[in-house]
C-alpha positions in Angstrom: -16.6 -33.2 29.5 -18.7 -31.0 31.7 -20.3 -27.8 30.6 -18.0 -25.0 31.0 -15.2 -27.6 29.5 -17.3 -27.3 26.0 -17.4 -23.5 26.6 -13.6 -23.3 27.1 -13.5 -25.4 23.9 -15.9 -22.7 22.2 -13.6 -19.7 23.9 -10.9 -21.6 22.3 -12.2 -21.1 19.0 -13.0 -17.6 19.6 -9.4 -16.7 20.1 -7.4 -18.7 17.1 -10.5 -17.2 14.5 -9.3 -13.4 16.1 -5.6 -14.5 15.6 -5.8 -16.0 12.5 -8.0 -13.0 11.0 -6.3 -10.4 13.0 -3.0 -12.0 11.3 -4.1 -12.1 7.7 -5.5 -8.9 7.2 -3.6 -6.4 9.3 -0.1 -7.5 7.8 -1.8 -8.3 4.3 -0.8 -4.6 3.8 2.8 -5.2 4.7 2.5 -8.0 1.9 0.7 -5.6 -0.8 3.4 -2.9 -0.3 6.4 -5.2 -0.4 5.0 -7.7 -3.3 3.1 -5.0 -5.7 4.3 -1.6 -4.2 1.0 -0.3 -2.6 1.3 2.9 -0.6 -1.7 4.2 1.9 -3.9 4.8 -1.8 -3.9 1.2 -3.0 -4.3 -0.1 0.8 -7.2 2.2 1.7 -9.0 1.1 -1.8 -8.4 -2.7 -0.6 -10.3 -2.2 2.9 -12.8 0.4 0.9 -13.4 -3.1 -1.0 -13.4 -5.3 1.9 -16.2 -3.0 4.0 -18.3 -3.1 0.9 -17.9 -6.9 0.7 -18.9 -6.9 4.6 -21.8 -4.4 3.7 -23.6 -7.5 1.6 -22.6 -10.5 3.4 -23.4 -9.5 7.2 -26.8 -9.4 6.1 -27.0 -13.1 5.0 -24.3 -14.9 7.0 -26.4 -15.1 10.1 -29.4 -16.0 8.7 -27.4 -19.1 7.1 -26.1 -20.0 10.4 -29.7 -20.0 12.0 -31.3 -21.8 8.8 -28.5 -24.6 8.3 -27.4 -25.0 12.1 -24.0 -23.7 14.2 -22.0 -26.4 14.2 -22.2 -26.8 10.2 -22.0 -22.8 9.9 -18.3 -23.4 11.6 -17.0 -26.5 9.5 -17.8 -25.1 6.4 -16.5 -21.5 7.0 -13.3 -22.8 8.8 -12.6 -25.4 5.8 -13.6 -22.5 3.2 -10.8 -19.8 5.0 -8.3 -22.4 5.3 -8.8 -23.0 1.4 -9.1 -19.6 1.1 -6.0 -19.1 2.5 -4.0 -21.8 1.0 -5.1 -20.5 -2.6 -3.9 -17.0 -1.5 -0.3 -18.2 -0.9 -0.3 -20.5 -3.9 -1.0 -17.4 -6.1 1.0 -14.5 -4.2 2.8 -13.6 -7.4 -0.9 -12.5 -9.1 -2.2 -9.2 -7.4 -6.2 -10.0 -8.7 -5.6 -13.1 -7.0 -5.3 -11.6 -3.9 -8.0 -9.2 -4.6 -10.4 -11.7 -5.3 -9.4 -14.1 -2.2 -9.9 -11.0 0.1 -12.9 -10.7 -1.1 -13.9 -14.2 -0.5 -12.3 -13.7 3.0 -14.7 -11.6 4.3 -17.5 -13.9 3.0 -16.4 -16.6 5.0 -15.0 -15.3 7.6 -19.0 -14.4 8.6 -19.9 -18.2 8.9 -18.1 -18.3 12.0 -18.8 -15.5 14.5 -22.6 -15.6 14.5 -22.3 -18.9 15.0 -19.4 -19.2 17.9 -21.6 -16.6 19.1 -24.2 -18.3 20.0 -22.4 -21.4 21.3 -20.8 -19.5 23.8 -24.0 -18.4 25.4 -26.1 -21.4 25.1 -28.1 -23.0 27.7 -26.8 -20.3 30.4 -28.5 -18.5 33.0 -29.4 -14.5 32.7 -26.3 -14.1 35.3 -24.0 -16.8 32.6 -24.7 -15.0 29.4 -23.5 -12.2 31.4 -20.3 -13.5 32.5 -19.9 -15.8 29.1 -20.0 -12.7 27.0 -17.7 -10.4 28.9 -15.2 -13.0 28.7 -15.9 -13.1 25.1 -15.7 -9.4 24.4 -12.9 -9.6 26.5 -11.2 -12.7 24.6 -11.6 -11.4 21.2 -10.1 -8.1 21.9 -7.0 -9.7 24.0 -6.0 -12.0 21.0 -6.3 -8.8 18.4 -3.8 -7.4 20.3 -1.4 -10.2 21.0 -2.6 -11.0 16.7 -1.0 -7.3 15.9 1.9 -7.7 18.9 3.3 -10.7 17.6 2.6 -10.6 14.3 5.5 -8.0 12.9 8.0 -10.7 14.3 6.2 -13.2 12.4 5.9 -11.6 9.2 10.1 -10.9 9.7 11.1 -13.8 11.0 9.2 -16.3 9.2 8.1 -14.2 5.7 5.5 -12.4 4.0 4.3 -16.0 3.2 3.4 -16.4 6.7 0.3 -14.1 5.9 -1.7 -17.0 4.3 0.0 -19.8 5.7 0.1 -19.7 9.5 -3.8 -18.8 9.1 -4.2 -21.4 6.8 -2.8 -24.0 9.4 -4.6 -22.1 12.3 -8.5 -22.6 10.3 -7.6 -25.9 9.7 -6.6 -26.7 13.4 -10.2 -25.1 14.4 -11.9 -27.5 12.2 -10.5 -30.7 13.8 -11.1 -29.2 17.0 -14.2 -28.3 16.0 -14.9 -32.1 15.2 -14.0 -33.1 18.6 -16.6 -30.6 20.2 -19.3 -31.4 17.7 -19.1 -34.9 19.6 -19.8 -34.1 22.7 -21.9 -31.0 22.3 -25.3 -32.8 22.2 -24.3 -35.3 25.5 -23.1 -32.3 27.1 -26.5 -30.4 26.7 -28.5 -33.2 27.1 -26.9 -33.5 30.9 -27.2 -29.8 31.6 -30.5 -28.2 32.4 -32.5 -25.3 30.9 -31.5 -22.3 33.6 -34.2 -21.0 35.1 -35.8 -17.5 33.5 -35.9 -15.4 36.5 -37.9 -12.0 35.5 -36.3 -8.9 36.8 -38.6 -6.4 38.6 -39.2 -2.6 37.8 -37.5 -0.5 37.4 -35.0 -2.8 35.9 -35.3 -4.9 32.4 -33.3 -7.6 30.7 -31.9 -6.7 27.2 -29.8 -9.1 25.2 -28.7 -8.9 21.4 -26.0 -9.9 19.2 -23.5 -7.3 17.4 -20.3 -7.1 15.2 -17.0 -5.6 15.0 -15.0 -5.8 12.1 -15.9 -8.8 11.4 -15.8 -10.6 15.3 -19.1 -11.1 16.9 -20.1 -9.6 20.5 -23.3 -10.2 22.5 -24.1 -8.1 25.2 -26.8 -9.6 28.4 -27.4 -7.0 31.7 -29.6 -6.0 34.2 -30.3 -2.4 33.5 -32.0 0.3 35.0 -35.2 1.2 32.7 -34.9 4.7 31.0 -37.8 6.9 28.9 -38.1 5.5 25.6 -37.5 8.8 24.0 -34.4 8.8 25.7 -33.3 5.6 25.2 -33.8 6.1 21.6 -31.9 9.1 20.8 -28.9 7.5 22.8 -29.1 4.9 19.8 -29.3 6.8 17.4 -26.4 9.2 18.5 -24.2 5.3 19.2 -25.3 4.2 15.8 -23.9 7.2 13.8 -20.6 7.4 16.3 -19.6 3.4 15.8 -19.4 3.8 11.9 -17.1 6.6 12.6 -15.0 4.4 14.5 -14.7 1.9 11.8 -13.7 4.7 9.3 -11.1 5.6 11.9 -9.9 2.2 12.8 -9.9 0.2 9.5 -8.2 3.6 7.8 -5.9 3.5 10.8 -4.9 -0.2 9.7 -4.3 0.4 6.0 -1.8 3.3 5.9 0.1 1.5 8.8 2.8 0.7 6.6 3.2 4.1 5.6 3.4 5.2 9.0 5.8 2.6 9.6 7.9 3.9 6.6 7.7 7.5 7.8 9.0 6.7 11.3 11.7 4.1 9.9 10.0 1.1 11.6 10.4 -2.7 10.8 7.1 -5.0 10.6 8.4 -6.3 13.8 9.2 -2.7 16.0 5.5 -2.1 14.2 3.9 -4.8 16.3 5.4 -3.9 19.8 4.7 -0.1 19.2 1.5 0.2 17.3 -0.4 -2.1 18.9 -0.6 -0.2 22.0 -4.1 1.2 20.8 -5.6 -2.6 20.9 -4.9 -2.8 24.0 -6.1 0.3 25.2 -9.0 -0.9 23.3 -9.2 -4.2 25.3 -8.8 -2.2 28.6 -11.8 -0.1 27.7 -13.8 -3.6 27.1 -12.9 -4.7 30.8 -14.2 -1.3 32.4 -16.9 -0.8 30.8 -18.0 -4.2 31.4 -17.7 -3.6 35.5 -18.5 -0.3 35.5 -22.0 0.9 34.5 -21.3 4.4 35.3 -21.4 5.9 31.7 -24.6 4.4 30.8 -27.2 7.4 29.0 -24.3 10.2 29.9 -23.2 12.3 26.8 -20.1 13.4 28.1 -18.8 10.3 28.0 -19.7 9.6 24.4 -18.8 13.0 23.1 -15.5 12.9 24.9 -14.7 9.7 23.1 -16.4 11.1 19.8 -13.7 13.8 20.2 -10.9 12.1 21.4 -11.4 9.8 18.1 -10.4 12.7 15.9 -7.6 14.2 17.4 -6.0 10.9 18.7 -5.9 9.5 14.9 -4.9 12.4 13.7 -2.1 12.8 15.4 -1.0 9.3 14.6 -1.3 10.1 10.9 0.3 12.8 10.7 3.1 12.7 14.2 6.5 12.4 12.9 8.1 11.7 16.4 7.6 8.2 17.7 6.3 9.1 21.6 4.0 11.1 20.1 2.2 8.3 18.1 2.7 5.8 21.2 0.4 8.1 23.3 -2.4 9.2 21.0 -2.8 5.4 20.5 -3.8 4.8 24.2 -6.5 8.0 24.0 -7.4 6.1 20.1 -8.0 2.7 22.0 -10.1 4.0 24.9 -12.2 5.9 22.5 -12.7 3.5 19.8 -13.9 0.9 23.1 -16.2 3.6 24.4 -18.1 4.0 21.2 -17.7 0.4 20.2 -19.3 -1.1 23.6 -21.9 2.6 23.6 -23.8 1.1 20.1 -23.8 -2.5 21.8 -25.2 -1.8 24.7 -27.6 0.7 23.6 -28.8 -1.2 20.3 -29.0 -4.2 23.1 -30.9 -2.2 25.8 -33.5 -0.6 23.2 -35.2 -4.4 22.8 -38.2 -4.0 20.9 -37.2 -5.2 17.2 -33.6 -5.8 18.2 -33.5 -8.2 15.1 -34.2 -5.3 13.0 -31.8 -3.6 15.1 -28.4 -5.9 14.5 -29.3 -5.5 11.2 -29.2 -2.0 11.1 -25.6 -2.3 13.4 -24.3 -4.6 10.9 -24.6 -2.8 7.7 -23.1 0.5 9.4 -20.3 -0.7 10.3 -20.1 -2.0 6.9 -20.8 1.3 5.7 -18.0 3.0 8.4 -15.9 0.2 7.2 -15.9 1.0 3.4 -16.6 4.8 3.4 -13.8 5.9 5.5 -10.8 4.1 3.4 -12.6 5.4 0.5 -12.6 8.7 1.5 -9.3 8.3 1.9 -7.9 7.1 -1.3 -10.0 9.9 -2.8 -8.5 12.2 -1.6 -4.9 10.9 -2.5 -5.9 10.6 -6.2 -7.4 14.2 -6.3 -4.8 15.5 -4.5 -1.4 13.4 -5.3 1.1 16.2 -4.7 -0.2 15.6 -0.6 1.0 12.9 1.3 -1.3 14.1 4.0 -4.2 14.4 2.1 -5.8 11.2 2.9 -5.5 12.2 7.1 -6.7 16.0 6.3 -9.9 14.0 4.4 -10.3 11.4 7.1 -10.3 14.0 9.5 -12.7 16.1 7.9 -15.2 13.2 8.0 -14.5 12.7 11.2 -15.9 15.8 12.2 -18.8 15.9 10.1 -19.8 12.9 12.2 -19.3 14.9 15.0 -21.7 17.6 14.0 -23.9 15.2 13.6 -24.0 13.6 17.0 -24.1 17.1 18.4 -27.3 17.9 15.8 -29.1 14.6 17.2 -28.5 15.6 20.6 -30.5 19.2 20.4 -32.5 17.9 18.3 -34.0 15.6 21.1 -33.7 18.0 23.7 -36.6 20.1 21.8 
């Protein structure tokens, strides 16, 4: 096995953990509203619960990884999602079952991507880790989509069941795969050698750090050119208040889905082929903006996505005509890249305590991920007599975030 065979191997486990995920908890709310009758209030109170689970664990999972090693990071969190997963299907009738299992989900699920992570990018040159993690970004995105494409035929063709079980078999297939890696990893290394560290000369700098999304990991490596530090900071700042914003956005987005889908008279399947259009909007964004470096430290770009965010998901929320929620999802996707890959590379490019800084990165999207749902279901319990209320609410946060990145850009222009 030579080198970039083990890295194809790692890739390989990159994609089935995004399908497998993707899979579970997208279409888990498909299974909530046909088994226990849960409308966009109960699903936004179950990701509300899953982005404060996230909040916790991020902070530990990675440390775990480092202190216990990679390879034994992966076994044990595919084996514990597979079991995870199992146990969810054996007790689908019992709605704290499920609560509790998703809960354990996004424990688990955090063993992994640190740790793949890392694998992916090991023992490469400046110039590899570059290439490695684009595909990576790229790979993770690609199989979300084709996860949320494919999986409203699934869920029809095969049963709600299919939520636990085809992840079950998936996390169980990584671990023996896994097994066959783990044995020629070391060999493979050992025959490799260390790439050499070529410095970069001024004006240009090296900046490299890890970062998640909902749960899957992405690491960022490029030649850049050097900015001011006060400017490079208040770009970081502005990227790490948008990207929470995008979380509350995309993970509210992904709850009420089968309400939307109910509202516009679709089947889990015609779901899949029309409201996945987003993700790969998304995963086009990821490709450009890992060629093109032309909307590095410009506002416009960020604020145009900032504000594309808000009236792209708004429309999908509230849109009773089919075309008109097929197109807001490409502006949705393109935004919700931009802001995603803006807090990566900037947390990335701003190096000095960069471990300091993915914690930070972690815990708000954590935060994004839990306050925006949450938001959400508030407002549909103060206000029942309002479908819409949870949209008008979202929206409304939305646009507080907004304010703010306009405050933190005057502010640094004083």
């Amino acid at each position: 096995m030579t080198h970039r065979q083990l890295k194809a191997g790692y890739f390989t486990l990159a994609g089935l953990n995004t399908f497998a995920s993707s899979y579970y908890f997208n279409y888990l709310f498909f299974f909530l509203r046909d088994h226990f009758g849960f409308g966009n209030r109960g699903n936004l109170w179950v990701t509300a619960l899953s982005g404060l689970i996230y909040f916790f664990a991020a902070w530990q999972c990675g440390r775990f990884a480092a202190k216990f090693g990679r390879v034994f990071s992966l076994k044990l969190g595919f084996v514990s999602l597979a079991v995870v997963m199992a146990a969810a299907g054996l007790t689908s009738h019992s709605l704290v079952a499920q609560l509790v299992f998703v809960s354990l989900y996004n424990v688990v699920l955090l063993l992994t991507w640190p740790a793949l992570e890392s694998l992916v990018s090991e023992r490469e040159s400046q110039a590899g880790v570059q290439q490695m993690v684009g595909i990576y970004n790229c790979t993770w995105a690609g199989t979300a989509a084709i996860a949320y494409f494919t999986g409203g035929k699934l869920y029809d063709a095969f049963g709600p069941g299919a939520v636990f079980w085809l992840p079950a078999g998936i996390f169980s297939g990584q671990f023996l795969l896994l097994l066959w890696l783990e044995k020629n990893h070391d060999t493979v290394l050992a025959a490799t050698p260390e790439p050499a560290k070529k410095s970069l000369q001024k004006p240009y700098e090296v900046r490299c750090s890890v970062r998640p999304v909902a749960g899957y990991e992405a690491l960022e490596m490029e030649s850049v050119e050097a900015q001011p530090r006060h400017y490079n900071e208040t770009f970081l700042k502005m990227a790490w208040l948008a990207n929470p914003f995008a979380y509350v956005a995309i993970n509210t987005l992904f709850a009420v889905m089968p309400g939307v889908a109910d509202k516009l008279d679709l089947s889990p399947t015609r779901v899949g082929l029309v409201c996945s259009v987003w993700l790969f909007g998304r995963l086009a964004a990821f490709a450009l903006l890992w060629r093109w470096h032309g909307w590095h430290y410009r506002f416009r770009f960020l604020f145009a996505a900032f504000v594309a965010l808000i009236a792209s998901l708004a429309t999908i929320l509230l849109a009773t005509h089919l075309w008109l929620v097929i197109l807001a999802q490409v502006f949705f996707g393109l935004a919700t890249g931009l802001i995603y890959y803006s807090s990566l590379f900037y947390s990335m490019d701003v190096g000095e305590a960069s471990s300091e800084h993915g914690g930070w990165h972690e815990a708000f999207i954590g935060l994004g991920v839990c306050v925006g749902p949450a938001t959400g279901a508030a407002a549909l319990t103060l206000a029942p007599q309002s479908a819409n209320a949870f949209a008008w609410a979202v929206s409304g946060l939305l646009v507080t975030g907004l304010g703010g990145l306009l405050w933190l850009r005057q502010s640094a222009k004083r």
